[in-house]
KOLDRENVEX-570902 format. One record per residue: residue in one letter; x, y, z of N, C-alpha, C, O in turn. Coordinates in steps of 0.05 Angstrom, whole numbers, plus 5000, padded with zeros to 4 digits. Layout:
<nodes>
aXYZXYZXYZXYZ/...
</nodes>
This chain:
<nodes>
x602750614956602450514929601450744911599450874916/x603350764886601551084876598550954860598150714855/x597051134856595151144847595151054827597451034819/x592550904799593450944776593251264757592151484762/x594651174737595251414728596451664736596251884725/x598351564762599751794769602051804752602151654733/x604051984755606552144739608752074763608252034787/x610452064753612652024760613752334764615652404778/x612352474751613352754752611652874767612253114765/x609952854779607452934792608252864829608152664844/x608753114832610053044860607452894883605152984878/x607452764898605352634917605352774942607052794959/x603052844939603152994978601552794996599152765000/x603952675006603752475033602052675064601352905070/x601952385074601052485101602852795119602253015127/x605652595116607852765130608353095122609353255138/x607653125098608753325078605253545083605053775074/x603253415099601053525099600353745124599053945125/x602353555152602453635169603653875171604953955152/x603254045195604654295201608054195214608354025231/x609754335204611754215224612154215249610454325263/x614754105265614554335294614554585301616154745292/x612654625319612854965328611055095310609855275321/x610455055285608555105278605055125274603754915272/x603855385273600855425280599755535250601555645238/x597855525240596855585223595455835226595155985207/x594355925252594256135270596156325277595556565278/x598556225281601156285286601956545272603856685279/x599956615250599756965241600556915214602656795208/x598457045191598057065173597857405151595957545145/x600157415147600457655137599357785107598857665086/x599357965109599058125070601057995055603458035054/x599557825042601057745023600557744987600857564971/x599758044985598558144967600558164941599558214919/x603058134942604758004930604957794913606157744892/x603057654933603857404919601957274897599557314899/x602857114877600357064858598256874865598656664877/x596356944857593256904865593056604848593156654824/x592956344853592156094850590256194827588156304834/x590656164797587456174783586755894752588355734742/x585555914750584955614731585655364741587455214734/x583655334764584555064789583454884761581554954747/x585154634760585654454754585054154768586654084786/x583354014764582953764791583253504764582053514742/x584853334772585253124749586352824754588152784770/x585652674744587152384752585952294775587552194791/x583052314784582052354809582151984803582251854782/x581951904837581351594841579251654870577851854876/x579551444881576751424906578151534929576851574950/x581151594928582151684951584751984941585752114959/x585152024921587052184908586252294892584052234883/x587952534881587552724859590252834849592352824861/x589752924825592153144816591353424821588953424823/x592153644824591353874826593754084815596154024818/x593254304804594654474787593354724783590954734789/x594454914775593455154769594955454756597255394749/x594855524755595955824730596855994753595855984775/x598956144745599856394768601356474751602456374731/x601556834768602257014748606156974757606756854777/x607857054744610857014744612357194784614157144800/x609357464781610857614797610557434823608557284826/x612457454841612057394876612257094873611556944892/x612957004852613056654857614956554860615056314858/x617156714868620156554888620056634915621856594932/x617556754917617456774942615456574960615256594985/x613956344944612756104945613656004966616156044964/x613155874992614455575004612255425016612555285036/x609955455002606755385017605155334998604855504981/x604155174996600855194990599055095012599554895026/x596355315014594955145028592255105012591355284998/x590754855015588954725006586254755026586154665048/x584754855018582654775034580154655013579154744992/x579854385029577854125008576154025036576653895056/x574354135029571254025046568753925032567554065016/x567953655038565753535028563353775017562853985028/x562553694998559953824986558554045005558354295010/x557753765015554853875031555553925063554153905083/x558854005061558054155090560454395077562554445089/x559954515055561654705048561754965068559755095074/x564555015079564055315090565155585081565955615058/x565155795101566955955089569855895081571255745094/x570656055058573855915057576055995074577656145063/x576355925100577656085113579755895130578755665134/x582755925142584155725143583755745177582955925191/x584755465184584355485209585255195218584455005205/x587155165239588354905251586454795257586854615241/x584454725268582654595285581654415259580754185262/x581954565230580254475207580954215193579854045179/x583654255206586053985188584953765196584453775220/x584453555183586253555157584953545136585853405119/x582353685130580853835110582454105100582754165076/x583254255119585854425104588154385112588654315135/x590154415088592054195079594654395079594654625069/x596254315088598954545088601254275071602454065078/x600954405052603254325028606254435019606154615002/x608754355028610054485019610654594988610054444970/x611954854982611354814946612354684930614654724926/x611154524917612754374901612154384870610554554866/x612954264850613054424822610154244816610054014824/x607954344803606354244789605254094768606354134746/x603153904768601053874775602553634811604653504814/x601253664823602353534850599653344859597353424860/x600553124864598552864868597452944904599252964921/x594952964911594452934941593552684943592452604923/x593752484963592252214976591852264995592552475006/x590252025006590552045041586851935043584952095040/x586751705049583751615062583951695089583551535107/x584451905092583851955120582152255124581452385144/x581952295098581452555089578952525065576852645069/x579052405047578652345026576652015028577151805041/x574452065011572151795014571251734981570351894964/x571851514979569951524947568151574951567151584973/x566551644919564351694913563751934925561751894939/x564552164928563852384956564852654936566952674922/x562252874940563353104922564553254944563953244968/x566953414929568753494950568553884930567953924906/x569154064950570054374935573054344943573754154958/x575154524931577054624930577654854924576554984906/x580254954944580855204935583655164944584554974958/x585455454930588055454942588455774949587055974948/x591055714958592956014968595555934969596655724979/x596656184955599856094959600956224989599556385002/x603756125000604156265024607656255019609456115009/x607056455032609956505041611856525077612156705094/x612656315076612556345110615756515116617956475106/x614956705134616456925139618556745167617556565181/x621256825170623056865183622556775223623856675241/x619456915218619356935248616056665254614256645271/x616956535234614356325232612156385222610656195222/x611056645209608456685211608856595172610656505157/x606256675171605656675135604256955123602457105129/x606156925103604457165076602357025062603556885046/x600356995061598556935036598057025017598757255018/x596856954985595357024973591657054981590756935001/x590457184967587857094969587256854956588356744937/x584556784976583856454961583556524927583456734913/x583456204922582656224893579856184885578456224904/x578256114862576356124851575755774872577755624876/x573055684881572755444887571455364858570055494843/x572355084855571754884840571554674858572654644880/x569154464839568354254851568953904831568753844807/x569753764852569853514835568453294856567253364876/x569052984849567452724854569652554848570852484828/x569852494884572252134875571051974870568651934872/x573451804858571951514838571351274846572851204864/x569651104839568950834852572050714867574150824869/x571350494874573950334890574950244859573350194841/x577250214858579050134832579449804841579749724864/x579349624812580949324818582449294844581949134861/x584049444844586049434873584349344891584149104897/x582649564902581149614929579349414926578549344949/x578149264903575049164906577948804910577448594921/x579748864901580948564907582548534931583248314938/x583248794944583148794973581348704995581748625018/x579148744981576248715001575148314993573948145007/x576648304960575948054952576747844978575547654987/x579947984986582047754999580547675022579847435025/x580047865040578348025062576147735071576647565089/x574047735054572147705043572647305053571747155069/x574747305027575346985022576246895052575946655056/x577447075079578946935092577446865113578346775134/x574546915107571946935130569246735114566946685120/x570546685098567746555079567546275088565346175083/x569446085101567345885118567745665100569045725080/x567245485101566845165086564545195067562945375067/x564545015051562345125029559644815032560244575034/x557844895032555544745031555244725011556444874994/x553144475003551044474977548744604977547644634998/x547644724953545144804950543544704924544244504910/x542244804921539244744891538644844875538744814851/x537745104898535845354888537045584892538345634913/x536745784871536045994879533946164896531846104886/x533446334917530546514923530046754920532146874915/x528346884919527547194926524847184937522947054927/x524947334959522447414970521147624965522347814953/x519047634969517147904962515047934978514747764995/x513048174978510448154980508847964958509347914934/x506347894977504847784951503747894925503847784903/x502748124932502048294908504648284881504248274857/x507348294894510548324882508748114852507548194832/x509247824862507947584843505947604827506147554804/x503547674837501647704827501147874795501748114795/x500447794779499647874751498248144738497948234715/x497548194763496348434766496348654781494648804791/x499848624780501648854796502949034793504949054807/x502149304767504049474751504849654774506249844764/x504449684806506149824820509349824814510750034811/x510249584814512649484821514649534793514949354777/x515649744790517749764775519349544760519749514736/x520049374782521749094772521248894769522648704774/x517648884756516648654751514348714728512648884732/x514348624711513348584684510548454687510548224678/x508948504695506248404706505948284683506548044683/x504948394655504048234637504548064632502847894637/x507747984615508747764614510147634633511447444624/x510347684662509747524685513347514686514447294688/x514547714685517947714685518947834710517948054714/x520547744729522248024745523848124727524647964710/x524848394723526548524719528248614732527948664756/x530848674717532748754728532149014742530549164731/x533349104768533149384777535949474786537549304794/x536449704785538949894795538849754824536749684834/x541449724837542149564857542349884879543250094869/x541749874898540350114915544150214928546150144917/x544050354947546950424957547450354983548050534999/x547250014993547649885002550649715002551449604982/x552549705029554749545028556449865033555850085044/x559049715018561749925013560850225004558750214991/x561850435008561250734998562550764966562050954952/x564650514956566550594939565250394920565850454897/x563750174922562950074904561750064885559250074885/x563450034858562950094829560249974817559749974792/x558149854840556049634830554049894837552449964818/x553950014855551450164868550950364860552450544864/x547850414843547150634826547450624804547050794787/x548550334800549250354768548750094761546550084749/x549849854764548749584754546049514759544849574780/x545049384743541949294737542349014745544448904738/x540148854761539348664763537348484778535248594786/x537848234783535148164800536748064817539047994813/x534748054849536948004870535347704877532947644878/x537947544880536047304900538847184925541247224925/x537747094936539446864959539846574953538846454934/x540946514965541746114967542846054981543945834980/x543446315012543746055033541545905038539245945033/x543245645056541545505074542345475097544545535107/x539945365108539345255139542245065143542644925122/x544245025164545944845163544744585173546044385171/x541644575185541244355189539444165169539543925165/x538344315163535844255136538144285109537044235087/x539644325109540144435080538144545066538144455042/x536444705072534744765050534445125067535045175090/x532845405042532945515046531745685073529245695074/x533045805093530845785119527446015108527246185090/x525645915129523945965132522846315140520646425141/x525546385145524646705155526446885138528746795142/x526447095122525847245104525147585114523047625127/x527047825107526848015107526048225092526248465098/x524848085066524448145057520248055035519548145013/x519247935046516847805045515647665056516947625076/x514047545057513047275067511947075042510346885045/x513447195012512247024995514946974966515847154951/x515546664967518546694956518546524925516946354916/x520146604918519546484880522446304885524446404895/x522246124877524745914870525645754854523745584850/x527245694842528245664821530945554826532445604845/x531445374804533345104797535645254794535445424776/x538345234808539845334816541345384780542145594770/x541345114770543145154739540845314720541345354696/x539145374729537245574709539845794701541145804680/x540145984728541246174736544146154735545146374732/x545845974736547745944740549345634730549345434744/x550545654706550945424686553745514672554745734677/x554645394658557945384649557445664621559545734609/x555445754616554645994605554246334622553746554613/x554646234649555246504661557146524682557646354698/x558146754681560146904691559546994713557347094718/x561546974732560847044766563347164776565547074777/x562247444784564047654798563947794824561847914830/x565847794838565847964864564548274868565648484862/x562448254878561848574872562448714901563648934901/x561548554929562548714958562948624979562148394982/x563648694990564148505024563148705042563748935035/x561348705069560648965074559048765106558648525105/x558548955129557148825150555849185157556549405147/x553149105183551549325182550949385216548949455228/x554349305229555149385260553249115268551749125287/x553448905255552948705260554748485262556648545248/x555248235274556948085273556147905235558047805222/x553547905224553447785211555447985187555648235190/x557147815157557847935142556547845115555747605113/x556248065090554847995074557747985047560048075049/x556147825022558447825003556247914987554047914997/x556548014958554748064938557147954911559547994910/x555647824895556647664877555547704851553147714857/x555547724829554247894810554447564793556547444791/x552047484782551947224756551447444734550247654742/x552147424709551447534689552447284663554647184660/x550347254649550147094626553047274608553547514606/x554447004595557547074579556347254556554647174541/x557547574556556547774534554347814543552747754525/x553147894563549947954570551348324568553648404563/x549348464575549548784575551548714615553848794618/x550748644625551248594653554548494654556348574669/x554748294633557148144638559648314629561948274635/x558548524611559848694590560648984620562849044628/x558849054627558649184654561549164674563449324680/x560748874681563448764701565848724698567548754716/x566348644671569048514662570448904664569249114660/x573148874671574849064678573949254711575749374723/x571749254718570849434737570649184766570549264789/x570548904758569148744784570648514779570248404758/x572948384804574048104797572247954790569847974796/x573647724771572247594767573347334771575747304771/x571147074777572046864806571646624780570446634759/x573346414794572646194771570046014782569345904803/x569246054754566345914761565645604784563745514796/x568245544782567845184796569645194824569745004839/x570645364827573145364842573045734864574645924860/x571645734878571945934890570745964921569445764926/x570846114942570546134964568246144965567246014983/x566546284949563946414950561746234944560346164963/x561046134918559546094906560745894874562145984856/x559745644876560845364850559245284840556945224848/x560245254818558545074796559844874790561444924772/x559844684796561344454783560344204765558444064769/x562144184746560643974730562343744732564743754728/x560543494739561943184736563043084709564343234694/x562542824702564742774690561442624666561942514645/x558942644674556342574659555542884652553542924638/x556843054660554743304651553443474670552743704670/x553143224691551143454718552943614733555243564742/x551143834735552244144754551544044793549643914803/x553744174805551944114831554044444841556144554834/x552144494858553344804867553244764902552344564912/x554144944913556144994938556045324944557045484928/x555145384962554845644975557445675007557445505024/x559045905008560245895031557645915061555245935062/x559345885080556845795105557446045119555646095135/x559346215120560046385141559146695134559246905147/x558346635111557446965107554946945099553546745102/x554147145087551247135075551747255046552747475040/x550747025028550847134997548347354983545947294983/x549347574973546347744958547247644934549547724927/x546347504920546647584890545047634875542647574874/x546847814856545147974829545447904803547547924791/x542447794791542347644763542547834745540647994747/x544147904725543648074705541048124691540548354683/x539547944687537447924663535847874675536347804698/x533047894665530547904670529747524680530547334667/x528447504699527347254702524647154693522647284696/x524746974683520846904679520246804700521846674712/x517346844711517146644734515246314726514346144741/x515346354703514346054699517145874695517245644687/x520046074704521345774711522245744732524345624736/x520545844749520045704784517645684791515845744776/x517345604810515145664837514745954860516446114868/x512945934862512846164885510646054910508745924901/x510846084931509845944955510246144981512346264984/x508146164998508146255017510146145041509445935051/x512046235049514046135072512446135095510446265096/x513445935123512945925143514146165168512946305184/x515846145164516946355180516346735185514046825187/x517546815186517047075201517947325182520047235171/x517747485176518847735161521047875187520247965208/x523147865179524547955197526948225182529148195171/x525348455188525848755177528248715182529648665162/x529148725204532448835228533648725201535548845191/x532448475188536148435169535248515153535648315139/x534048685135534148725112536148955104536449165117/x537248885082539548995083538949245055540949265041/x537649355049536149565034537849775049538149795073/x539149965024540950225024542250195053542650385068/x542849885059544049955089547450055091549549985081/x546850215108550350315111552350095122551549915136/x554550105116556949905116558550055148559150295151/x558949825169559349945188563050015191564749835193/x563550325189566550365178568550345194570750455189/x567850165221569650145254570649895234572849915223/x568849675230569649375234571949455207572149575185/x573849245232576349085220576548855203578548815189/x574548685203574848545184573348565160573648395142/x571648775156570848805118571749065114570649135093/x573449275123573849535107576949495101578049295109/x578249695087580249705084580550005086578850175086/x583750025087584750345083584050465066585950415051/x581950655047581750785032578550775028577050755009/x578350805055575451055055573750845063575050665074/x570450795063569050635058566950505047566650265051/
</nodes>
């Protein structure tokens, strides 16, 4: 599928077209190819979470003698010398030449969100298999882009085909330490001691690697599963031993908007969904719309609001996964309760900056993770 914003004129360098052919070594002997023009004003453009455009300036002399480019693109932070080498592929990239700017893909190579260097060389492969080179070019550096609509509604489908029968619920929760509640707590960044508010906070880099929510959307996090036998919220908590709760239509009413933000598990059998509420035109809701599907409020796998035919809301949580969701706006806590839980603080699940496990088959998709 091309990328967005690719060209029709912008040739694509596939998997096939990356490989060496038969009989060929990249080792195989590399000659003076002092001839040939030197790759300069690298160009990186139209980048997505798995692709790029790439282009660059060369001088007229030695350029029909072109039938190569090679690429060498290595993550940031394990940059090495620029030097070519089979063992390296498929971080260096054997391209046949083709006319410019030329599209690369390939999640097999390539991760959102991930700073990558680049360099090139032109080649010329001689008669008896080997190659002429240029010298490398100048390295430049770029950054692929969050997961695009595509990918975050790939993971949506994913997501929906594991989400389970849907229960009733009430409430919203969030757990904390006790001090978290308390009025006289200016440690805590995301809580307004004075006027007794949670605040919104930057959502940590937890779940998918490509997701457009992490490091950047603001909000407050709470839960609403339940117990399948109690219906009510269970007793053990990874996050406190002291939980604030609140009337499910506070938070969630025919005035806010509810979006897919990730599907993600942590080499666990359990899977998590993250679901974003943001009040209609909030800064949050303004955030989501174009970057995060968005689910119909009464009618979805995840998470319902439904209204009868008198006015009352009654809501429904799926049973098979585990919901995070994130409130756009600030909460007061005088419109809940907060109460010490019975149960246990149980760390192992807390799901804080946890990594997304990139084997499992049922929450990743092709294009990185």
């Amino acid at each position: 599928m091309e990328p967005p914003h690719s060209s029709l004129n912008s040739p694509s360098v596939e998997l096939k077209s990356l490989q060496l052919c038969d009989g060929e070594s990249a080792d195989s002997g590399i000659g003076d190819g002092d001839d040939l023009p030197l790759p300069q004003q690298i160009r990186v453009s139209n980048i997505t979470c798995d692709s790029f455009k790439i282009s660059w300036d060369m001088d007229s002399r030695g350029r029909d003698r072109i039938t190569h480019y090679f690429i060498d693109l290595n993550k940031k932070e394990n940059k090495k010398e620029n030097k070519f080498k089979h063992k390296d592929v498929p971080t260096k990239l054997v391209a046949k030449a083709v006319p410019l700017p030329m599209t690369v893909r390939g999640h097999w190579f390539l991760s959102p969100r991930t700073e990558y260097t680049v360099s090139v060389q032109t080649a010329a492969k001689q008669p008896d298999g080997d190659y002429a080179v240029s010298q490398w070019s100048e390295i430049i550096e770029f950054c692929t882009a969050d997961y695009s609509s595509v990918h975050l509604n790939q993971l949506l489908q994913k997501a929906e085909a594991i989400a389970g029968r849907m229960l009733p619920f009430t409430v919203f929760y969030r757990n904390q330490q006790q001090e978290y509640f308390q009025q006289a707590s200016p440690g805590y960044r995301s809580r307004d001691a004075q006027c007794r508010r949670m605040l919104p906070a930057v959502k940590d880099n937890s779940g998918s690697h490509g997701s457009p929510i992490s490091g950047k959307l603001e909000g407050v996090f709470f839960s609403c599963n339940t117990e399948f036998n109690t219906g009510k919220p269970p007793q053990d908590s990874p996050y406190g031993p002291y939980r604030f709760q609140i009337q499910a239509d506070v938070l969630f009413n025919q005035n806010t908007n509810i979006y897919f933000g990730d599907f993600y598990c942590m080499y666990t059998s359990y899977h998590y969904v993250i679901l974003v509420l943001a009040p209609h035109g909030s800064k949050g809701d303004v955030f989501c719309k174009g970057r995060l599907p968005a689910l119909d409020r009464s009618n979805n796998c995840f998470l319902s609001c439904a209204e009868d035919e008198n006015g009352t809301l009654s809501f429904c949580h799926a049973q098979d996964v585990i919901l995070e969701v994130i409130y756009t706006e600030p909460v007061d806590l005088s419109l809940g309760t907060v109460a010490q839980i019975s149960g246990h603080q149980l760390m192992s699940q807390s799901t804080v900056n946890a990594k997304k496990d990139p084997s499992c088959k049922i929450c990743n998709i092709s294009v990185g993770r």
